[in-house]
C-alpha positions in Angstrom: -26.7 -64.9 17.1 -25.7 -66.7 13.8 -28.0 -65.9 11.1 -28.2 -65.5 7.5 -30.2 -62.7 5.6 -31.0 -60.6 8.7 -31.8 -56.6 8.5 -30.2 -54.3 10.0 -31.9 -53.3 13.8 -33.8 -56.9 13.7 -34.1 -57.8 17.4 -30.7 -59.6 18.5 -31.9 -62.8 20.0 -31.4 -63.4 23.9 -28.9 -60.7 24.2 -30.9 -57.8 24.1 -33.4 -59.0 26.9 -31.0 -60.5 29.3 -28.7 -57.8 29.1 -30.6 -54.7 29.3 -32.5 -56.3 32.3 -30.2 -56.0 34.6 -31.0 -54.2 38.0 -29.9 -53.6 41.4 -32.9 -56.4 42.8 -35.2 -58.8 41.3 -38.9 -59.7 41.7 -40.4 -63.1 41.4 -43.4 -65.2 39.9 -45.5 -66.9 42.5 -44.7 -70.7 41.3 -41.4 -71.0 39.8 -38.6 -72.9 41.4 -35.0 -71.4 41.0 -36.3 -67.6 40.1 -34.7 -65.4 43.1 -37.6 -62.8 44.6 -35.1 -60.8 47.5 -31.4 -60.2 47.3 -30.1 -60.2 50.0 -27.3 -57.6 51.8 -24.0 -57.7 50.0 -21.1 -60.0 51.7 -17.7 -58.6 53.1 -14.8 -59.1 51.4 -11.5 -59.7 53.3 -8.3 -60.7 52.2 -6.3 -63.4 53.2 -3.6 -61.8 55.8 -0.4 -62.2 55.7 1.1 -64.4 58.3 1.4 -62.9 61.5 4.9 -63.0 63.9 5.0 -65.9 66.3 5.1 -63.6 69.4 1.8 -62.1 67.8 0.3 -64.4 68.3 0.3 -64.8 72.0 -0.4 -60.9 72.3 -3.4 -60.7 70.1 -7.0 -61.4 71.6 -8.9 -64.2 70.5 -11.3 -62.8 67.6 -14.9 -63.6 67.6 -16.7 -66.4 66.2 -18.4 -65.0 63.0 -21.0 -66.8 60.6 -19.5 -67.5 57.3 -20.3 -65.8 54.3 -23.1 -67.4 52.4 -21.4 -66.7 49.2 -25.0 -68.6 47.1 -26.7 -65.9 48.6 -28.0 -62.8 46.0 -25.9 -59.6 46.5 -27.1 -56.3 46.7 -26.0 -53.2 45.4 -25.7 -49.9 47.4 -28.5 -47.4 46.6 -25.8 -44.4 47.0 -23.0 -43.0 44.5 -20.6 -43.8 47.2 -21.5 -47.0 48.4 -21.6 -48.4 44.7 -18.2 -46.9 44.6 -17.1 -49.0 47.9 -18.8 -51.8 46.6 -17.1 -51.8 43.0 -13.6 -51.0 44.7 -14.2 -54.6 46.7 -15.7 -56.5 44.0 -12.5 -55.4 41.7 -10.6 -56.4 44.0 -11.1 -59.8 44.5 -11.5 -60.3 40.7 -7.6 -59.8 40.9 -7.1 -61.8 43.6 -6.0 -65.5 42.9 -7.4 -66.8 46.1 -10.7 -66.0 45.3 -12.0 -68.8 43.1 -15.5 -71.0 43.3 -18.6 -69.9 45.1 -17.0 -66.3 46.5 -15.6 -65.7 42.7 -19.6 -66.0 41.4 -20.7 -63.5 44.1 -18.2 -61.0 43.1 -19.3 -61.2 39.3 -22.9 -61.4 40.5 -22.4 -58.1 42.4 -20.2 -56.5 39.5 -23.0 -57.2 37.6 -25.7 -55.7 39.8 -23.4 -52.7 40.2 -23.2 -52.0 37.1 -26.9 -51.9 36.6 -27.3 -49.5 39.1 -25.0 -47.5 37.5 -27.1 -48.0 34.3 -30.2 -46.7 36.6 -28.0 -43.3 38.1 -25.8 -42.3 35.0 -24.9 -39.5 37.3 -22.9 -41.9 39.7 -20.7 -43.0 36.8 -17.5 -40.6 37.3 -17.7 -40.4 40.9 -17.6 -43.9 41.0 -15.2 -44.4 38.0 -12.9 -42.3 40.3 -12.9 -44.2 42.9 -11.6 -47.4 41.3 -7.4 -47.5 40.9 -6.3 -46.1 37.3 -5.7 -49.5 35.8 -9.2 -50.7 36.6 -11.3 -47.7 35.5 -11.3 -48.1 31.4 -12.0 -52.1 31.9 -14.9 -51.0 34.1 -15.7 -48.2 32.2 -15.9 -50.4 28.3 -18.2 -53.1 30.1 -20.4 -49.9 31.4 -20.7 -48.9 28.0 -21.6 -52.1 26.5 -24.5 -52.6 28.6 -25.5 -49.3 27.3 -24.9 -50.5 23.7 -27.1 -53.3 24.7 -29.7 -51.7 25.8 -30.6 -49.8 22.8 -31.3 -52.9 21.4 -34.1 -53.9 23.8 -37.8 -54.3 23.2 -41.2 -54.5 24.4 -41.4 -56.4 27.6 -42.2 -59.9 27.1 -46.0 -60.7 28.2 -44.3 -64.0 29.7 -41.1 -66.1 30.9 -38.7 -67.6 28.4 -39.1 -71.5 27.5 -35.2 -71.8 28.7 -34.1 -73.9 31.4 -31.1 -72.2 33.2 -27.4 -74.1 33.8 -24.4 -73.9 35.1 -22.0 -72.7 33.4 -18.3 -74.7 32.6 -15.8 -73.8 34.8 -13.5 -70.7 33.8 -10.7 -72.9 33.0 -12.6 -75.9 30.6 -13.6 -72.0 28.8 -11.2 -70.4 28.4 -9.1 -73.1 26.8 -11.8 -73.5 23.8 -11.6 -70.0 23.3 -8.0 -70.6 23.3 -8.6 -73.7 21.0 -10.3 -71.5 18.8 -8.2 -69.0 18.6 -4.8 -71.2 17.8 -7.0 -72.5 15.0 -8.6 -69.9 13.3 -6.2 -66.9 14.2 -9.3 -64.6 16.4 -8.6 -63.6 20.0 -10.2 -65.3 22.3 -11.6 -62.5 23.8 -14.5 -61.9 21.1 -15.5 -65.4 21.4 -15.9 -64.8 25.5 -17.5 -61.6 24.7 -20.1 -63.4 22.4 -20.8 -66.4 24.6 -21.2 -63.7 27.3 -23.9 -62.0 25.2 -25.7 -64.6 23.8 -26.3 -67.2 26.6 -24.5 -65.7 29.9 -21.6 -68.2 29.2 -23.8 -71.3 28.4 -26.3 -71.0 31.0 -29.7 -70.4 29.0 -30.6 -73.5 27.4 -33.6 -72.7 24.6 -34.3 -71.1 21.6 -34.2 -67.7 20.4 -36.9 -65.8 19.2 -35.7 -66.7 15.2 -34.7 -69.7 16.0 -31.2 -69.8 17.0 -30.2 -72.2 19.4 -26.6 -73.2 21.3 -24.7 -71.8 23.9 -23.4 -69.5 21.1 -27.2 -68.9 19.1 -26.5 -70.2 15.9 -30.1 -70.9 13.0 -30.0 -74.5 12.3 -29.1 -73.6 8.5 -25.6 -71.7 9.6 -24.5 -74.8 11.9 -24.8 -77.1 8.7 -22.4 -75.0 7.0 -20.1 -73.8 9.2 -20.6 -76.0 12.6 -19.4 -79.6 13.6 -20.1 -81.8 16.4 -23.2 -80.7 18.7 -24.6 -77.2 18.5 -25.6 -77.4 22.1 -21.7 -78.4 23.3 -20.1 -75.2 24.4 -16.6 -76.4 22.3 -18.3 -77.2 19.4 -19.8 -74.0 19.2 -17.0 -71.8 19.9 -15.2 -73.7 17.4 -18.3 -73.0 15.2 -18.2 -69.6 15.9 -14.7 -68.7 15.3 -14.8 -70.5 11.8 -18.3 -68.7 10.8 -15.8 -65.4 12.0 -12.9 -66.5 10.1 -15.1 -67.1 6.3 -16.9 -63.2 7.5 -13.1 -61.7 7.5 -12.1 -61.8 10.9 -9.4 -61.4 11.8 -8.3 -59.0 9.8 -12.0 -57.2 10.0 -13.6 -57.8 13.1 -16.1 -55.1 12.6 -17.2 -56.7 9.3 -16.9 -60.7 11.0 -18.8 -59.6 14.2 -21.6 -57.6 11.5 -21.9 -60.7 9.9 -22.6 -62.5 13.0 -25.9 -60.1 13.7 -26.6 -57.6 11.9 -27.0 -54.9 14.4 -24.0 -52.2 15.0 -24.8 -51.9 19.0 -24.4 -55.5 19.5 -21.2 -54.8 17.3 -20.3 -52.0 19.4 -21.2 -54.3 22.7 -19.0 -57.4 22.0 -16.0 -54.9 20.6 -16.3 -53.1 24.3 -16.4 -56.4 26.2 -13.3 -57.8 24.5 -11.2 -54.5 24.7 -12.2 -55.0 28.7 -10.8 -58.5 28.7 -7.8 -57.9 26.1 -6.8 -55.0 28.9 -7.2 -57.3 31.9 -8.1 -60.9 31.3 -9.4 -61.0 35.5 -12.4 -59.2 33.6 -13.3 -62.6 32.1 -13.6 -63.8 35.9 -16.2 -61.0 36.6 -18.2 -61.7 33.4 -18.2 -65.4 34.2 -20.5 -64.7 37.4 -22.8 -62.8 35.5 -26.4 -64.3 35.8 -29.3 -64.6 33.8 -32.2 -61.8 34.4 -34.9 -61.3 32.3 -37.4 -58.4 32.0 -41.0 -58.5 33.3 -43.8 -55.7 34.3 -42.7 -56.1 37.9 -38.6 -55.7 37.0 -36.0 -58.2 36.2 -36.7 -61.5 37.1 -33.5 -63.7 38.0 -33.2 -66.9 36.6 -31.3 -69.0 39.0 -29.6 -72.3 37.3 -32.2 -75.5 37.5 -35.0 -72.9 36.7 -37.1 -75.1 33.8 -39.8 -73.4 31.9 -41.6 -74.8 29.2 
């Protein structure tokens, strides 16, 4: 979030609630459309064979008819160290596989996401199941574990009610990644900060509201920092990564991103958190794919509530 004259360890915005809520399930009001109350069992992943020989074909038994994944559904995450492991080695997997794009590419972020909440829940899974994962994978999973940690020590009390946010879509990976990209041609900052802070902030556009202070966009920037350093629409996901990146670029980035990103909220853990999150895409940019999915869930009495786009409160 974009402010001006903010103490250090003053609550970060929408970050700190979405973000630390994560869990492994969700509960749900009684009378809100679009707010998931039951995930449901987590989908197989298979990849596409390769092409089989000719004569194969003849040999081979007819395979079963099968329903088709229901890749909208909520996933769930394992409640063991080794099925979490299973679980991440799968969703990893098709974060790196080109085929997997649309619907199935959501479910695997969504389930990354959930994952990694539960590994929030049993810290005592975390190096059996960092194991688990190939070499290259394990410090990309292993920076967006600790951000979520980071995160969380910026949470609060539990909110006594639901946000007055209505839940979107999000723009497609591509339309993104080339404002990042935009951005970062421009004003000389990787891309992979601005990602990191529209993942923080607003899930990658999808919470449409206000802050707490004020701030507002898909990027949470006060009304008095847009006039300076914004153009265009504050609620326009280019405009305000081009926003952002410039309010970066006057803050020192980037030759200081640790001073630009302070400047940007005044809170070293939310520092910390973006700094992790980029390192994670910088080392494999499929990471982007898996934080993409990532949905909004917010934190009530009963446990996280999941804010499902065309949820409308307020």
């Amino acid at each position: 979030m974009v402010r001006k004259s903010v103490v250090r360890g003053a609550t970060v915005g929408l970050a700190a609630l979405f973000l630390a809520a994560c869990s492994a399930g969700a509960v749900s009001p009684n009378d809100n459309d679009g707010v998931e109350s039951r995930p449901v069992p987590a989908i197989r992943y298979t990849p596409e064979p390769t092409a089989a020989p000719t004569n194969a074909a003849t040999l081979a038994p007819k395979p079963s008819a099968t329903a088709a994944p229901d890749w909208s559904a909520v996933p769930l995450a394992a409640n063991d160290a080794t099925g979490v492991a299973q679980q991440l080695v799968m969703v990893e997997a098709m974060l790196r596989d080109p085929g997997v794009s649309g619907a199935q590419l959501n479910s695997a972020g969504h389930l990354e996401q959930l994952l990694f909440g539960r590994l929030a829940d049993y810290p005592e899974w975390r190096d059996a199941v960092l194991a688990a994962l190939p070499a290259a994978q394990r410090d990309v999973v292993k920076n967006g574990l600790d951000a979520g940690k980071q995160l969380r020590m910026l949470s609060g009390p539990i909110p006594s009610r639901l946000p007055d946010w209505k839940i979107v879509e999000p723009a497609p990976i591509e339309e993104l990644l080339s404002y990042y990209k935009e951005a970062q041609d421009t004003f000389g900052i990787d891309w992979e900060y601005l990602a990191a802070i529209h993942l923080v902030e607003t899930r990658m556009g999808r919470i449409r509201g206000l802050s707490s202070a004020g701030a507002q966009g898909p990027m949470q920037f006060m009304p008095a920092t847009w006039a300076m350093y914004g153009k265009g629409d504050i609620n326009d996901n280019h405009d305000a990564i081009m926003g952002a990146a410039r309010y970066l670029k006057a803050a020192g980035a980037p030759g200081n991103m640790q001073k630009a990103l302070f400047a940007y909220n005044h809170a070293q853990a939310y520092v910390n958190a973006l700094l992790l999150y980029a390192e994670s895409m910088k080392l494999d940019q499929n990471a982007y794919r898996g934080y993409h999915g990532w949905q909004v869930y917010y934190p009530t009495k009963d446990g996280p509530v999941l804010l499902k786009a065309g949820w409308v409160n307020g």
